[in-house]
N, C-alpha and C positions, 0 to 999 in steps of 0.2 A: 131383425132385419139389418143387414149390414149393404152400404153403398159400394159399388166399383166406385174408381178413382174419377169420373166423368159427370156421373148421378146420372148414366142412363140406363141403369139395370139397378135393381138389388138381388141381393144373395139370401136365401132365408131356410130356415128346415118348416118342412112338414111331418106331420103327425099321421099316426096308420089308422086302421080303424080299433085297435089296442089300444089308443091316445101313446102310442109310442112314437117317437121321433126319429125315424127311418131312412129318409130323404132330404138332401141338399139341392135343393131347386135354383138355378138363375131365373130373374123375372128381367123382360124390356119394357120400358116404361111406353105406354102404348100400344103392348100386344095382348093377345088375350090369352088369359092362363093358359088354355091347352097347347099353346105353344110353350111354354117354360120350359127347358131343358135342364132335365138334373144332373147335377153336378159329381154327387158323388150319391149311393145308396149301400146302407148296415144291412149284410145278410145275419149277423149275428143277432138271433131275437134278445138277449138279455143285453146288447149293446146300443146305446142311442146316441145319436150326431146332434150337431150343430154348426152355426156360423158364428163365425166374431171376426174381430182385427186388431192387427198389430198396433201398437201406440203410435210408432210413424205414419201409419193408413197405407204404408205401400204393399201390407200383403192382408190377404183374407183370409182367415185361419178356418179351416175344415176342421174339428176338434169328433172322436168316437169314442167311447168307452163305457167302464160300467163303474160300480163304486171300488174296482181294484185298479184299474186297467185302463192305459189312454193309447190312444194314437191319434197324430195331427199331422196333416196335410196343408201345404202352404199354396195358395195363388196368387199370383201377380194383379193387385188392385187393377191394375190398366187394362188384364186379359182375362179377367177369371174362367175362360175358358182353355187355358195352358194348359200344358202338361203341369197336376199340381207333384210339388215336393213334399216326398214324404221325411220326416223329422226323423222317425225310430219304426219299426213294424212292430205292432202289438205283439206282447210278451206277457204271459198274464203272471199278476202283483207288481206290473214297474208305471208306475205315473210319472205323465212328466207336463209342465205347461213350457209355452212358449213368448217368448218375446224376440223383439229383432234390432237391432240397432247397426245403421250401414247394412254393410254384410254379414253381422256376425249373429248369429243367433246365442239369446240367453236362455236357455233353459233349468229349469228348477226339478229335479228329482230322485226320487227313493231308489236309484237303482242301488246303492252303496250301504244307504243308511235309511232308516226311519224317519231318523229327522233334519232328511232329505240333504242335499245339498245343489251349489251353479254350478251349471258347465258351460261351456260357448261353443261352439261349433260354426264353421264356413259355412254361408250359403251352398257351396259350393259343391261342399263334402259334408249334407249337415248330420254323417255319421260317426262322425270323426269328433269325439266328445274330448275335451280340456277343461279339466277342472279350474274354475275361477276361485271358489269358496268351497270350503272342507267341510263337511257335514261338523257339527261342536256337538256335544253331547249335553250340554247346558242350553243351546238354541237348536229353537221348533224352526225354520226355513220354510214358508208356506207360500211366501210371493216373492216376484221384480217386477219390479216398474221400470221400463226404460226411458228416459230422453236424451234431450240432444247432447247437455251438457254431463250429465252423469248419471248412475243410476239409482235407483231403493229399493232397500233386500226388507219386507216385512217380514218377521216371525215373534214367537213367545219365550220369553225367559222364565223358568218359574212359573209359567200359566199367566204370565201377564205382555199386554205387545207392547211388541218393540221398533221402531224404524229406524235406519239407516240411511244413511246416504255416501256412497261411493263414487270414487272417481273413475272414470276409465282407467287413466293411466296408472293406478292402486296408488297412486299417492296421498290419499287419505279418506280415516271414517271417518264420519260425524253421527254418535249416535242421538237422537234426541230427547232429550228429557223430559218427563213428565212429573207434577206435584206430589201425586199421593201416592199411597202406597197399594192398592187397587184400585183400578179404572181401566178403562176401553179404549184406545186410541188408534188412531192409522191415518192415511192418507184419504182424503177424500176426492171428492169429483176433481180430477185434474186433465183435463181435453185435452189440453195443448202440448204438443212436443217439446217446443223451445220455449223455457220457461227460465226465472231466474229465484223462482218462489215456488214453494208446494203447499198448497189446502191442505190444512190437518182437522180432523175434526177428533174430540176428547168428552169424552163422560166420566163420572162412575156413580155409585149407590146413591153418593148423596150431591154432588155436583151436575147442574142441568146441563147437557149438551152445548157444546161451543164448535163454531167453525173459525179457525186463524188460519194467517198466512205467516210460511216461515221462509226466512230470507234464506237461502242458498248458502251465502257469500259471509253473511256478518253473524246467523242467527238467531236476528232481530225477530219479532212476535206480534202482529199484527191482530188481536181480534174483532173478527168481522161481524158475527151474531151470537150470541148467547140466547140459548131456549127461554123465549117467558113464560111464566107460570102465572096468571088469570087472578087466581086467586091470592098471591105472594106464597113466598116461599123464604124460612128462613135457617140457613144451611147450619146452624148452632145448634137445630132441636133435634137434629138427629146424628149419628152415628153412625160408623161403617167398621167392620172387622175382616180379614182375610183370615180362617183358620185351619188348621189342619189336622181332619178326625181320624186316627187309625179304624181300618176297615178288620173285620174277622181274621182276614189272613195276614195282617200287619202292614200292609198299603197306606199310605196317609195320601186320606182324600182331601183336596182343595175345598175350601166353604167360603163362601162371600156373603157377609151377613150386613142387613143395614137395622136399625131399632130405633125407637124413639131416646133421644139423649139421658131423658131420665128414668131407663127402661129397668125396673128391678129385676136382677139375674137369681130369681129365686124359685124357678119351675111355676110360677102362679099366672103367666101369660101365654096367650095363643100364640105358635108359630107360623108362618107359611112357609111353606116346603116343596122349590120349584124343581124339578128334574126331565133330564131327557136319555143322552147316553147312546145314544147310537148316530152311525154313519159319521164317525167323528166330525161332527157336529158341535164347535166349543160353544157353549153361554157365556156372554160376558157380563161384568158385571157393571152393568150401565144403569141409567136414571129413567125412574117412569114416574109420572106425573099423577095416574092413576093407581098406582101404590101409596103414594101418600094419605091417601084415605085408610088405608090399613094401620098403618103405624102412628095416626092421630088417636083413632082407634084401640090402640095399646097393643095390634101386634109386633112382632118383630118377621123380616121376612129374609130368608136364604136361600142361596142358587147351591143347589151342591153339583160339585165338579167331577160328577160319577164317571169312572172308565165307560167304556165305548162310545163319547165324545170324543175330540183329539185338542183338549186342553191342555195337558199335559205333551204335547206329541202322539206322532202317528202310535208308538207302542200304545200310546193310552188306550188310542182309536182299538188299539190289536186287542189287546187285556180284556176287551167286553163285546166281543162278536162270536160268531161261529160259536165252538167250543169254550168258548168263556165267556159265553154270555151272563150267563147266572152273576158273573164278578157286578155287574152293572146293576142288579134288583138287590143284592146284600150289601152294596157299597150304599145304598140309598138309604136302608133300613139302620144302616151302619151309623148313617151321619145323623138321620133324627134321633136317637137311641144317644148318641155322643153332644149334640145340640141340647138334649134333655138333661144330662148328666151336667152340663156345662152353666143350668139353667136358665135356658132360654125359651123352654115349659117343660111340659109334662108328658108321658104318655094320655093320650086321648085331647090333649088339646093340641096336635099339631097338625093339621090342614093342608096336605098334599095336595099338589098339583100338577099335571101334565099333559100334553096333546101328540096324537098320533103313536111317535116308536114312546115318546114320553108317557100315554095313554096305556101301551100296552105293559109300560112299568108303574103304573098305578095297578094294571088290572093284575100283577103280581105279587102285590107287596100288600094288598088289601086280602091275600090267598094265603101270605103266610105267616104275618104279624096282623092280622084285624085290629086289635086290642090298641095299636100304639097310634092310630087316626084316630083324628076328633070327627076330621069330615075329608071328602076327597071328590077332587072336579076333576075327570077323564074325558079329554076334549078328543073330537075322531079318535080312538080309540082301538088301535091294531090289535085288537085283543082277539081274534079266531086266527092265527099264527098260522097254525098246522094246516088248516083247510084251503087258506088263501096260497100259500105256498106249495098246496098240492095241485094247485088249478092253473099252468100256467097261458090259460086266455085270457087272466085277468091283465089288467096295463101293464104293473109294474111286476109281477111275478118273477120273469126270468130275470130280471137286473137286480135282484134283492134276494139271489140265493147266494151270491158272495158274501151276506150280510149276514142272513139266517143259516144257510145249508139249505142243500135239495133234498129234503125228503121222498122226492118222487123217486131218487137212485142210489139214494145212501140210507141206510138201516140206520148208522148210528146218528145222521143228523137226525131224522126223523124222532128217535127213541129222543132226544135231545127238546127238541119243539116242542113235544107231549110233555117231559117236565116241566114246564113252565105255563106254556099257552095258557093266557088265564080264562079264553072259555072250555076249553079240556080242562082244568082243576076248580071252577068250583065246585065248592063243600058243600054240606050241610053243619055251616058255622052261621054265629054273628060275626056283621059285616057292619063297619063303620056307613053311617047317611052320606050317599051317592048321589053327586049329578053328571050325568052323562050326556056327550052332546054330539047331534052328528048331522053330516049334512049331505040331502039326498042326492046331489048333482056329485060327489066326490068321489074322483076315479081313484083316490089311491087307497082310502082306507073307505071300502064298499057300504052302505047306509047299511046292510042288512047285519054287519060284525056289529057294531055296540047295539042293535036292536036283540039281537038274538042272544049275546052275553047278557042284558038287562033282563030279557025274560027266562034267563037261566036262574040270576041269582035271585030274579022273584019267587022261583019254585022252590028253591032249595033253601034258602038265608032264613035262620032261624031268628033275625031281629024284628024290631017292629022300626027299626030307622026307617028316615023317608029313601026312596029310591028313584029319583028323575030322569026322565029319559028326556031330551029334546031334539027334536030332530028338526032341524031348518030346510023348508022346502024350496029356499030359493038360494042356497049357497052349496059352494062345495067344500074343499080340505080347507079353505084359509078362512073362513068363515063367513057371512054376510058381505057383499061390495057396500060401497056406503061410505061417507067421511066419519061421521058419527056411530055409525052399526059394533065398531069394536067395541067401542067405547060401551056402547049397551051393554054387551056381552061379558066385559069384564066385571060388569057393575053386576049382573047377573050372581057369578060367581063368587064375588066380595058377598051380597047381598046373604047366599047361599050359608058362604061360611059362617059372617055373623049372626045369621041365624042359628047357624047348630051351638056357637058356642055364647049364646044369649046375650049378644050382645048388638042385637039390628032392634 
């Protein structure tokens, strides 16, 4: 819900009967919806709209696209009934986001390069692109922040962030520093235009979340909260590593490992093994409070930094989609297999994990290394690939063939989807002890895919492993509402693995 400049209307998207986001609706505060006048409406079904606004509040950005593809339309906060401006006309493979400062538009995008670069442009003429910053081939480019007094260009160096802060007039950077050598950081809630201080918030594996304030001007470093931890927490008993595992093809994958400080590196401990890998999508490597109980425990636990996230940059994002998708389920097999060698355990004691596109790369890697899982939690679980992508009245269908391919009109996407889709490829093998979890109200990944993969690999799994299905009848993709309900959930999971590997 985004306000006009008055707060006598809001601007808001609605949803179709697909749960697609279709429609840009005005509301008057006072009238009754059947009056709403919509602003703007997506005839492209795999494209979906929305509202926001610019950081000055003087324009309200109409934002449409898919996961390749944007176009943004600007309104005047004061009219949003104007003629809106359009930024660029959709082009498909060019993103680009928007900011505004005065008259000039900042925009952020791949038309050049992968790992993107600013251009500015006139209100005026806002097709008349000048490049502000060069696309670098060392920095990821992902966001601007504008205010009144300067701006910040966030992106990743090396797979880890970076911020900046820029003058208008280029008379100087300030990049900001950070302590360790991986961690999580950015800007955080920052509302205010004219400001002379920026909210930084900072994690990583072993350091709890902090929110400061950084002075503009001197640099100075204000912290304002530091996450408590209940039960204490003492940052000497653990560990953190940044590593780099060559993949089959000779790719060196990113790993962010955290262990208990006197963890023996001699294959004789459980690992956890967190992945995702599509819609670049980066994981960072930040602080959880409920991992600590794993690694008191005596596991060790790792994010690997699998292509088709965009950890690495948008290529990364490129390297593990469509036609290279498979790069992103051997990059995974790649780093436990490298994890193991490096001793941080063993084959069968490493304990995979993932949800959704993460889910659907558990239900691949358990299809074609079983042996090397100790145990594995597939959370909604994309795992009927081919079938969902051949049905498009499902939600998210047409927005997620730039991701997968259309098998409804390409032969070779399709022939593609079938090698992997992990409900098309189970065996009659052993299969590592499964929990599988899914939730019935979930429009994106359908209750009936992890139910009907679980009673595939009951027919066929030559093991006696246990195989759990759970299905939550009051949640959907994200799991349980609730303050506490994750928490459950994760405990679940822990609960799960220590069990398999004798240690609950």
């Amino acid at each position: 819900l985004v306000w006009n400049a008055d707060a006598t209307a809001l601007v808001y998207g609605q949803v179709n009967d697909q749960w697609r986001i279709d429609t840009v609706k005005l509301h008057r505060i006072g009238t009754v919806l059947a009056d709403d006048l919509v602003i703007y409406h997506e005839h492209d079904i795999g494209f979906q709209c929305g509202a926001g606004m610019t950081h000055d509040r003087q324009w309200i950005v109409v934002a449409t696209g898919d996961n390749t593809t944007s176009e943004v339309r600007l309104l005047p906060a004061t009219d949003p009934l104007a003629a809106p401006v359009l930024v660029h006309e959709r082009k498909a493979g060019l993103e680009y986001d928007v900011e505004t400062h005065d008259d000039t538009l900042f925009i952020v995008t791949n038309d050049t390069d992968t790992n993107f670069r600013l251009v500015t442009a006139p209100l005026s003429d806002p097709g008349e692109w000048t490049e502000r910053l060069a696309s670098r081939a060392d920095f990821y480019l992902n966001d601007v922040s504008t205010f009144a007094g300067f701006f910040v260009v966030e992106g990743r160096e090396n797979g880890l962030d970076q911020v900046e802060i820029h003058q208008y007039d280029g008379s100087a950077v300030t990049r900001i520093a950070f302590p360790e050598a991986s961690y999580s950081a950015g800007l955080d809630e920052n509302p205010e235009y004219d400001v002379t201080t920026l909210r930084l918030s900072y994690e990583s594996m072993v350091s709890p979340s902090l929110i400061e304030d950084y002075n503009v001007a001197t640099g100075a470093r204000t912290t304002l909260k530091v996450q408590q931890i209940p039960s204490g927490y003492d940052k000497a008993k653990y560990a953190t590593e940044r590593l780099n595992i060559a993949a089959r093809d000779g790719t060196m994958i990113p790993v962010s490992v955290v262990y208990p400080a006197d963890f023996p590196k001699d294959g004789s401990r459980p690992l956890y093994l967190y992945g995702y890998g599509a819609y670049g999508i980066a994981i960072p490597p930040g602080f959880s409070t409920g991992r600590l109980s794993l690694l008191d425990r005596g596991f060790a636990f790792a994010i690997a930094h699998i292509r088709g996230g965009d950890d690495l940059g948008q290529q990364w994002q490129l390297d593990g989609k469509l036609d290279k998708r498979w790069n992103a389920f051997t990059d995974f097999v790649d780093v436990a297999k490298g994890l193991c060698a490096a001793g941080f355990s063993s084959p069968g004691k490493v304990c995979a994990a993932g949800g959704s596109a993460g889910g659907e790369l558990m239900g691949v890697v358990i299809n074609t290394d079983p042996e090397l899982w100790g145990a594995v939690a597939a959370h909604v679980p994309f795992v009927d690939v081919l079938n969902t992508m051949l049905d498009e009245s499902l939600p998210l269908t047409p927005g997620e063939w730039p991701e997968w391919g259309n098998p409804i009109e390409d032969p070779q996407a399709f022939a593609l989807i079938r090698s992997y889709c992990p409900y098309q490829n189970v065996a009659a093998q052993a299969y590592p002890p499964l929990l599988v979890t899914a939730g019935l109200t979930d429009p994106r990944v359908t209750y009936w895919e992890p139910a009907k993969w679980t009673a595939k690999l009951r027919e066929l799994k030559t093991d006696t492993n246990p195989l759990l299905l759970k299905t939550n009848m009051g949640a959907g993709h994200g799991g349980k509402s609730g303050r506490f309900e994750s928490l459950r959930e994760t405990a679940e999971e822990f609960a799960f693995f220590l069990w398999q590997m004798g240690l609950a």
